[in-house]
C-alpha distance (Angstrom), angle and dihedral (degrees) to the residues before:
residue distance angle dihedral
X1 . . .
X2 3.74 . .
X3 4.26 119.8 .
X4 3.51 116.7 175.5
X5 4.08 112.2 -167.8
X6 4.03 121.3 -162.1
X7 3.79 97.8 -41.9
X8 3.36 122.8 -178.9
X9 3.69 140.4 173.6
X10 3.83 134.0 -162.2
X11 3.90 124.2 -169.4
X12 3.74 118.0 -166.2
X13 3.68 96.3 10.1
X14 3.99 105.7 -159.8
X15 3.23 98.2 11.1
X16 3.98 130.5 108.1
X17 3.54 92.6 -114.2
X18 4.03 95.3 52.1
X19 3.66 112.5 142.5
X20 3.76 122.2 -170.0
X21 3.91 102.6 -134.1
X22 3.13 102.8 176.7
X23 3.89 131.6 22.9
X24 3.55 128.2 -161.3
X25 4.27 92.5 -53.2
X26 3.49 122.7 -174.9
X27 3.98 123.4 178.5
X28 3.69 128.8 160.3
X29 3.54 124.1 -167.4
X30 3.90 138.9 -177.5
X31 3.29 138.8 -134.5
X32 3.92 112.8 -76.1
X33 3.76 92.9 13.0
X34 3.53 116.2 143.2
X35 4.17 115.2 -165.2
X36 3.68 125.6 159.8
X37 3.21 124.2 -157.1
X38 3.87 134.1 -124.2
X39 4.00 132.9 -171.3
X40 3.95 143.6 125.8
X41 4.19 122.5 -82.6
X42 4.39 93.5 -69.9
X43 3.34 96.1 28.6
X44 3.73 89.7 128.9
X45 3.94 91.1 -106.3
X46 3.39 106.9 136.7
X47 3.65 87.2 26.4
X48 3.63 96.5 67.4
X49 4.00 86.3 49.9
X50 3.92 95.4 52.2
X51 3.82 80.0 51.9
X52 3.53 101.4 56.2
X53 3.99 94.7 41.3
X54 3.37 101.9 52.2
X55 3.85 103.5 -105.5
X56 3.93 90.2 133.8
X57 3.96 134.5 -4.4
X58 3.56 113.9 -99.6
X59 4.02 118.3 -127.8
X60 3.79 96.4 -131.4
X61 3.81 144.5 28.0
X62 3.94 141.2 0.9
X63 3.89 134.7 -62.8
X64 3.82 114.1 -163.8
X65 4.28 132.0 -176.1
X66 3.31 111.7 -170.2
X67 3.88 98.8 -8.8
X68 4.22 78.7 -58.5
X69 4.28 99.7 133.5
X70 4.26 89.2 -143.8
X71 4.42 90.0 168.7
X72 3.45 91.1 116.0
X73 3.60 104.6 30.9
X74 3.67 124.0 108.0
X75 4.28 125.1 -94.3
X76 4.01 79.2 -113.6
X77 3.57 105.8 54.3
X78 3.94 87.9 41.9
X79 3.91 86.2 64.3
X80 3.24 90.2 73.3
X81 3.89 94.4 66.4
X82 3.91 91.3 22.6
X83 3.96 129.8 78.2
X84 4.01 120.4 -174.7
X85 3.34 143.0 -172.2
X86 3.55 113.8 176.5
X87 4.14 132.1 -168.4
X88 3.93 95.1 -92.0
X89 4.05 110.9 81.5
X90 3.66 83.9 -158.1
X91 4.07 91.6 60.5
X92 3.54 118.5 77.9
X93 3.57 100.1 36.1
X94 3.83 138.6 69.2
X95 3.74 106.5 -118.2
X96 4.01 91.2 -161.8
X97 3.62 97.3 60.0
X98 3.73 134.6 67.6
X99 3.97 119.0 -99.6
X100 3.77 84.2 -108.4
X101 3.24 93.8 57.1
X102 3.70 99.2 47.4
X103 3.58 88.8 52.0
X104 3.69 87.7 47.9
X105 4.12 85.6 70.6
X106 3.78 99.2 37.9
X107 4.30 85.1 52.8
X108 4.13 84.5 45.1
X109 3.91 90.6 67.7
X110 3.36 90.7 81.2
X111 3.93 92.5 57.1
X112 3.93 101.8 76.2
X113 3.62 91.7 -168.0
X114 3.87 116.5 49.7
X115 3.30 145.7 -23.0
X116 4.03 111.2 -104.8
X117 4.41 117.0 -137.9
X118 3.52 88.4 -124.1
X119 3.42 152.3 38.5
X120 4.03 121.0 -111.5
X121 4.09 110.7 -131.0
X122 3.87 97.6 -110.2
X123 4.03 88.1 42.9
X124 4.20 81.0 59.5
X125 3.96 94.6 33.8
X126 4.29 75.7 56.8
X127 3.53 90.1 56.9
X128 2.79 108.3 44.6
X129 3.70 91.9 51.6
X130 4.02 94.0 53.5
X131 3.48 90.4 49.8
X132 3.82 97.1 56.5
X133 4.35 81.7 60.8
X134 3.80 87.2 73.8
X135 3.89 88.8 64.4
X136 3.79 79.4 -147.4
X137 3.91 101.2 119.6
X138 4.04 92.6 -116.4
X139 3.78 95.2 121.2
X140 4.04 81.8 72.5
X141 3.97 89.8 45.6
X142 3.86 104.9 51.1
X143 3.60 104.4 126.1
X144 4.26 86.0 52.8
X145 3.86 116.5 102.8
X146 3.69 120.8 -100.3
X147 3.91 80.7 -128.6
X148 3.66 96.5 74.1
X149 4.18 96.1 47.4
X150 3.57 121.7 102.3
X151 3.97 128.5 -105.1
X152 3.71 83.7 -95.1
X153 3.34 105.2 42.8
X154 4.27 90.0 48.8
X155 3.62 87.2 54.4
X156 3.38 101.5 53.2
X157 3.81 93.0 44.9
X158 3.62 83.3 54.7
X159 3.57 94.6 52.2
X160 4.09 89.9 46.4
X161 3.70 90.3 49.8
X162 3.61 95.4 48.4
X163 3.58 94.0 52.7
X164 3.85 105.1 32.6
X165 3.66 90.8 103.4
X166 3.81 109.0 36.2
X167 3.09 108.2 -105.4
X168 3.66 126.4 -156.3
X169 3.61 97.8 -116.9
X170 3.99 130.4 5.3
X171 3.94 117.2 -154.1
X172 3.60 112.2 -162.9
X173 3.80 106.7 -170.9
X174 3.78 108.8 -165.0
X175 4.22 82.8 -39.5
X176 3.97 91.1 177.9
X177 4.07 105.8 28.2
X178 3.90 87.0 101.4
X179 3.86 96.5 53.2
X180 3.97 129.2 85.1
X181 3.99 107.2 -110.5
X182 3.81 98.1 -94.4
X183 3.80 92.3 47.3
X184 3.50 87.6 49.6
X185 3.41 104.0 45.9
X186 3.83 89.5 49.9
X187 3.78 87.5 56.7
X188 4.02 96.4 51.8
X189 3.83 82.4 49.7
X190 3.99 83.2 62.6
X191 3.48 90.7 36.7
X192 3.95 95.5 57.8
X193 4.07 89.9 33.3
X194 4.14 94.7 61.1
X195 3.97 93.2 30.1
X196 3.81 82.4 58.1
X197 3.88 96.9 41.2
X198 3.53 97.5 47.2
X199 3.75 96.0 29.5
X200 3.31 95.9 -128.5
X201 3.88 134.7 -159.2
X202 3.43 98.5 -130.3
X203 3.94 144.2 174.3
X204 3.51 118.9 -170.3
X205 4.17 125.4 -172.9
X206 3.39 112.7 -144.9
X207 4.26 121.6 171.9
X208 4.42 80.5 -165.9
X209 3.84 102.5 96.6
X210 3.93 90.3 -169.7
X211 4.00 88.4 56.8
X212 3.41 90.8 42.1
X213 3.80 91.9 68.1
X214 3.89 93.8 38.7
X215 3.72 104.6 57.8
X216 4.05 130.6 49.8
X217 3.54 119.2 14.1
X218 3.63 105.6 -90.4
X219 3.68 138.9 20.5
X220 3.85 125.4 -146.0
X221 4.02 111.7 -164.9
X222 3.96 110.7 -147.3
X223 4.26 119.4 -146.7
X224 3.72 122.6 178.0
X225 3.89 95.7 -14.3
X226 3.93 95.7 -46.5
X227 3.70 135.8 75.6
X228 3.53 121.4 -106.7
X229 3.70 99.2 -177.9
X230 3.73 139.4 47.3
X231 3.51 121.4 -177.3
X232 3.78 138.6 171.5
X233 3.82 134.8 123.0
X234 3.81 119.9 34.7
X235 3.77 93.8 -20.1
X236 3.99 86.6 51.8
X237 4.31 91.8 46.0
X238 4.14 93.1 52.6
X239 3.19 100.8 46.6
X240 3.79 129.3 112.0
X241 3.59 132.8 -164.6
X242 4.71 85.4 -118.7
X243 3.75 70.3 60.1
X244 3.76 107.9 46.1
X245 3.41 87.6 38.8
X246 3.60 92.8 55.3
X247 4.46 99.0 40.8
X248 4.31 81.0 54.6
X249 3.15 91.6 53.8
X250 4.01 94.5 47.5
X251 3.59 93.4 43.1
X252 3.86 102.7 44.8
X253 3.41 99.5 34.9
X254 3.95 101.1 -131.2
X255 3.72 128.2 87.6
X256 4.08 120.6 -103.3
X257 3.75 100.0 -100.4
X258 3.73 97.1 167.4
X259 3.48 120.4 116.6
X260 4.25 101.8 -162.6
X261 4.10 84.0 57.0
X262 3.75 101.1 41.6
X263 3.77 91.6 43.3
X264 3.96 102.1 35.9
């Protein structure tokens, strides 16, 4: 579903600030796999997402979905196959328009060509039925602005619209950091419900090392713009964050010195 070969990434090549990003990454992932992803402030996280969406070109190697070579293609035309949801509740959505709207565009990717003026009756009925998933009363609020919703209640829109036509990958980067702990654990609910539905290819950032081990079914740790650990199956099910903590540290060389990880 998603192969990653030897990617790598270079900002400020030359320069006395140049940081190596990325370094020679690969990552493959199947259909339906769910693997979060774990690593320090510059472990090449977020970088590795940018990558894969679009947000820059890489410098090096090939990103596939679906034996699809998108490396070249533009952030746009990876929509398409790409749903996000990223930390900020105010990314992902247009504050100015009303939810229905905004999910007017997210239901639009599927429709290569244009975007229609209007919204067909069963498009609406569709909705209107996704909406009443959140539990959030928004169904009954669809003409509202996004503007005037909650952290929460943005988020999980975001998550709905990012996922209302399966895409083939979803990248959730730090989806719930922003939200207080009941609005957040209300939105991994979501999270886990449509991954599960749709049986989604997924990767999900997460700074909690606890969580980390809890949701998907694997968990890659990231260190200096490569990954350091892969771990699913048996290995994945007895391990502990003493433990996690303790491999990183083996494998990397430095201690764990950051507080969100050690504390989550």
């Amino acid at each position: 579903m998603l192969k990653i070969e030897a990617i790598s990434k270079t900002f400020a090549k030359g320069s006395i600030t140049e940081k190596r990003a990325l370094q020679d990454l690969s990552l493959s992932l199947e259909e339906g796999e769910f693997v979060t992803v774990i690593g320090g402030n510059g472990a090449g996280k977020s970088t590795l997402f940018n990558g894969i969406s679009g947000v820059f070109p890489i410098d090096g190697g090939r990103i596939y979905i679906d034996s699809l070579d998108i490396t070249f293609d533009p952030e746009f035309k990876r929509s398409r196959y790409i749903g996000r949801v990223f930390q900020d509740p105010l990314k992902g959505t247009a504050f100015d328009m009303t939810i229905e709207e905004n999910l007017a565009i997210a239901l639009a990717k599927k429709e290569r060509l244009s975007l229609r003026p209007g919204l067909r009756k069963k498009d609406s009925q569709l909705l209107q039925e996704r909406l009443e998933l959140l539990e959030m009363g928004l169904e009954n609020r669809m003409k509202q602005k996004v503007g005037l919703l909650s952290g929460g209640q943005r988020q999980a829109l975001t998550l709905l619209m990012a996922t209302i036509i399966k895409p083939k990958l979803l990248l959730l980067d730090e989806h719930t950091a922003a939200l207080d702990p009941s609005t957040a654990k209300k939105v991994m609910d979501l999270t886990r419900q449509f991954v599960a539905e749709e049986n989604l290819c997924t990767l999900m950032i997460t700074h909690n090392m606890k969580a980390s081990l809890e949701f998907g079914t694997r968990t890659i740790m990231m260190h200096e713009g490569r990954i350091i650990m892969d771990l699913q199956g048996e290995e994945r099910k007895n391990m502990t964050v003493e433990k996690l903590i303790e491999q990183f540290e083996k494998r990397s060389g430095t201690e764990m010195d950051n507080d969100r990880m050690l504390l989550g």
